[in-house]
C-alpha positions in Angstrom: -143.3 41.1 -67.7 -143.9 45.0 -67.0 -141.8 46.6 -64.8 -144.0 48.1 -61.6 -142.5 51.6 -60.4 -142.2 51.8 -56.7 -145.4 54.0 -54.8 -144.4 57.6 -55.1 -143.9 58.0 -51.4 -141.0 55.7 -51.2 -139.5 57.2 -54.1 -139.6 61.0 -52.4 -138.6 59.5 -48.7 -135.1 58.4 -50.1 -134.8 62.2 -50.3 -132.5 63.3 -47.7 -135.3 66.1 -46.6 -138.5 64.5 -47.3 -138.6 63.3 -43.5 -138.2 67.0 -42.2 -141.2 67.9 -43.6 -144.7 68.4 -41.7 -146.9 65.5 -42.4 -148.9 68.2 -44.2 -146.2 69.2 -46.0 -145.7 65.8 -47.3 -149.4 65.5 -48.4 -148.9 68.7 -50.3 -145.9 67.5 -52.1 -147.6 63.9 -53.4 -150.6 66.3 -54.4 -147.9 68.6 -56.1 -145.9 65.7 -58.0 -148.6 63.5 -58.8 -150.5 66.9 -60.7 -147.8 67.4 -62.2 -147.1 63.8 -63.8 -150.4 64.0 -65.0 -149.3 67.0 -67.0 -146.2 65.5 -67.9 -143.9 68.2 -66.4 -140.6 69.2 -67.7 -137.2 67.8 -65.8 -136.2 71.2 -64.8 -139.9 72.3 -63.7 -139.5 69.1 -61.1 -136.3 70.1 -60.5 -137.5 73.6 -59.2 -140.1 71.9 -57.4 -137.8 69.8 -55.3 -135.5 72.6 -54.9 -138.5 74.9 -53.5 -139.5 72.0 -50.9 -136.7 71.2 -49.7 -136.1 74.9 -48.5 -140.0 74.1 -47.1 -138.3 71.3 -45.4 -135.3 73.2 -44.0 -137.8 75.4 -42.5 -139.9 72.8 -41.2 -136.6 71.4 -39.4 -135.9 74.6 -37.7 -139.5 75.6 -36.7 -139.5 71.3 -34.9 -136.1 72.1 -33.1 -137.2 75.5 -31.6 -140.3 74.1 -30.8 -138.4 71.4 -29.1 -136.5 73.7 -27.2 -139.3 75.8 -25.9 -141.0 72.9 -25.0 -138.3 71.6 -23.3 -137.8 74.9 -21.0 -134.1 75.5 -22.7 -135.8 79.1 -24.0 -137.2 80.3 -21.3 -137.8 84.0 -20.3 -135.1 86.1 -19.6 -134.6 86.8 -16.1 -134.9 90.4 -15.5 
């Protein structure tokens, strides 16, 4: 019996990041990975994928909290 691989998303969402990413983002990744499995990329080119969107991610995070903050009113204009 052949061994089925899990879908590609589930793989990627045990990544610690993947979640922190836009929705977008995470559309651009799968198109990303699964161009480059067609290709048959090397380890270390995936490697430097993963490493390149999970400083994406990290931004991503950052940009969602301040956006939660102004949102919230917590950065509000300086009083004069």
């Amino acid at each position: 019996m052949e061994h089925e691989l899990p879908p590609l998303q589930d793989v990627l969402g045990k990544l610690p990041w993947f979640t922190e990413l836009t929705r977008d983002h995470r559309a651009t990744l799968l198109g990303e990975i699964t161009e480059r499995l067609v290709y048959e990329t090397s380890r270390d080119e995936f490697t430097e994928l993963l490493l390149r969107w999970s400083q994406i991610a990290h931004q991503d995070s950052k940009w969602r909290r301040f956006s939660q903050l102004r949102n919230s009113g917590l950065l509000g204009e300086a009083a004069a």
